[in-house]
LOVEX-596784 format. One line per field, with one value per residue (C-alpha): residue number from 1; residue in three letters; y, z negated, x negated. Coordinates in pm, 1 decimal, always signed. Layout:
// LOVEX-596784
seq = NUM:...
type = ALA:...
y = Y:...
z = Z:...
x = X:...
This chain:
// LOVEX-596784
seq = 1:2:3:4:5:6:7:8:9:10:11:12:13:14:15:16:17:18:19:20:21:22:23:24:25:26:27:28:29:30:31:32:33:34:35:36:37:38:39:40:41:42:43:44:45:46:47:48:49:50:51:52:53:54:55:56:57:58:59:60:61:62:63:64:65:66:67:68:69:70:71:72:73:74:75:76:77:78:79:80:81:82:83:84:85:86:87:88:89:90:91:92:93:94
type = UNK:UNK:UNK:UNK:UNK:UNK:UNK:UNK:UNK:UNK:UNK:UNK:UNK:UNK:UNK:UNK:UNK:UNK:UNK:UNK:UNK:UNK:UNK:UNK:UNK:UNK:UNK:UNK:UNK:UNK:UNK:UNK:UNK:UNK:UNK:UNK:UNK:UNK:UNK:UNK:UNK:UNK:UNK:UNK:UNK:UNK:UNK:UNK:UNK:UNK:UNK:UNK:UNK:UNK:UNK:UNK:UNK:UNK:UNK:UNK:UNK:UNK:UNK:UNK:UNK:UNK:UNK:UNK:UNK:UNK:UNK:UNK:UNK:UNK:UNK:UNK:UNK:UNK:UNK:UNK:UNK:UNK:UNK:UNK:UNK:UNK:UNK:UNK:UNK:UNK:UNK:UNK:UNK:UNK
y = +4487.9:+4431.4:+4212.5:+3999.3:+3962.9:+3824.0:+3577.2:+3459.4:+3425.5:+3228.9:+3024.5:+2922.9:+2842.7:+2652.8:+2437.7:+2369.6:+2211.0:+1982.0:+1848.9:+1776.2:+1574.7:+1402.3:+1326.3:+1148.4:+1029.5:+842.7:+631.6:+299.4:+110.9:-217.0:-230.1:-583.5:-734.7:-789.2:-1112.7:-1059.5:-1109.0:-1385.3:-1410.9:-1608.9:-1728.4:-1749.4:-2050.8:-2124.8:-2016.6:-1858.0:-1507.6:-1254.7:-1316.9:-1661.7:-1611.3:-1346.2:-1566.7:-1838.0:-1620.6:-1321.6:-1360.3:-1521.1:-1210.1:-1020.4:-933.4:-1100.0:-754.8:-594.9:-860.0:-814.7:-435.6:-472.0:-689.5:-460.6:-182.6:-373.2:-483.5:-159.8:-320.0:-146.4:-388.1:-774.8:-948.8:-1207.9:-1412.8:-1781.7:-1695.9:-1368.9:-1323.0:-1131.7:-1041.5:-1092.6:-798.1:-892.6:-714.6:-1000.2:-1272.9:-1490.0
z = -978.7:-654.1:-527.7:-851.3:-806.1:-441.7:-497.9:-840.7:-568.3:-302.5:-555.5:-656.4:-243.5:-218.9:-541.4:-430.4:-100.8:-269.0:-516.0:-257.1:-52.0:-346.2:-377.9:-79.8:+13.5:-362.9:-271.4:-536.9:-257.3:-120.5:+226.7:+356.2:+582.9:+973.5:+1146.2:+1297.8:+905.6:+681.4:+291.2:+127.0:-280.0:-479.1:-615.3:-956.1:-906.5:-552.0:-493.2:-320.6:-114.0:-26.9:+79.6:+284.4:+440.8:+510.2:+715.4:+861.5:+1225.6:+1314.2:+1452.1:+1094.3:+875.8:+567.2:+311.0:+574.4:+570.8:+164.3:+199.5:+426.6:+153.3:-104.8:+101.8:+273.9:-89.4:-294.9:-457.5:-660.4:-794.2:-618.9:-920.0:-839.2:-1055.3:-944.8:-863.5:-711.8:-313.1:-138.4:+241.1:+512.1:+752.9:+1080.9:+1205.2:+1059.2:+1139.9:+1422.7
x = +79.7:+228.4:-65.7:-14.6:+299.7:+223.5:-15.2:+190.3:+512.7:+200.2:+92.9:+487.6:+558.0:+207.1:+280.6:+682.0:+511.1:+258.3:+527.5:+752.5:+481.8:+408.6:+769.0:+810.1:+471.1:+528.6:+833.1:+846.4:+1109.8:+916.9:+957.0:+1111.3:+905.3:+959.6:+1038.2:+645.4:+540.3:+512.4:+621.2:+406.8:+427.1:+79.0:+0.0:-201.0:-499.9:-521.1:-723.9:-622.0:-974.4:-871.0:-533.7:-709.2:-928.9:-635.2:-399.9:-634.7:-731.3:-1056.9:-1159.1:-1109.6:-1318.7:-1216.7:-1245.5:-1053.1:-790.4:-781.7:-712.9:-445.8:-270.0:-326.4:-193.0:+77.7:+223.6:+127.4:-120.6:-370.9:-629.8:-709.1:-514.0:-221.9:-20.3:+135.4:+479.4:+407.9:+512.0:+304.6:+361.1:+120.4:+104.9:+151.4:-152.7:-414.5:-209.5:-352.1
């Protein structure tokens, strides 16, 4: 019973942790960008690949460039819309 009741009371501390992790790790607030970044609008119909290939470094690998605008802007798929703004991390600019 008492070794039950342990790893029941383990499990509880263990669970606690990962849901506050989540908690924070999952924070919805866009971060503004920095004077080193640029905000950019999409146009009619721009791709996220091409914008990557405008404004990455020459240097840069152009599927590298698109992940760090998906990451940079919480993206989670390579769709835009006209009208979005999107923000160029400063990282792949030249």
């Amino acid at each position: 019973m008492a070794r039950g009741m342990f790893f029941l009371f383990a499990f509880l501390i263990l669970f606690s942790g990962f849901a506050l992790m989540h908690t924070f790790a999952s924070s919805s607030e866009d971060t503004p960008a920095t004077r080193e970044e640029l905000i950019i609008s999409v146009d009619s119909g721009d791709t996220l690949w091409d914008l990557a290939r405008t404004y990455k470094k020459d240097s840069m690998d152009t599927r590298q460039a698109v992940h760090h605008l998906l990451e940079r802007n919480g993206l989670s798929s390579s769709s835009v819309k006209a009208g979005q703004s999107l923000i160029i991390p400063a990282r792949m600019l030249p």
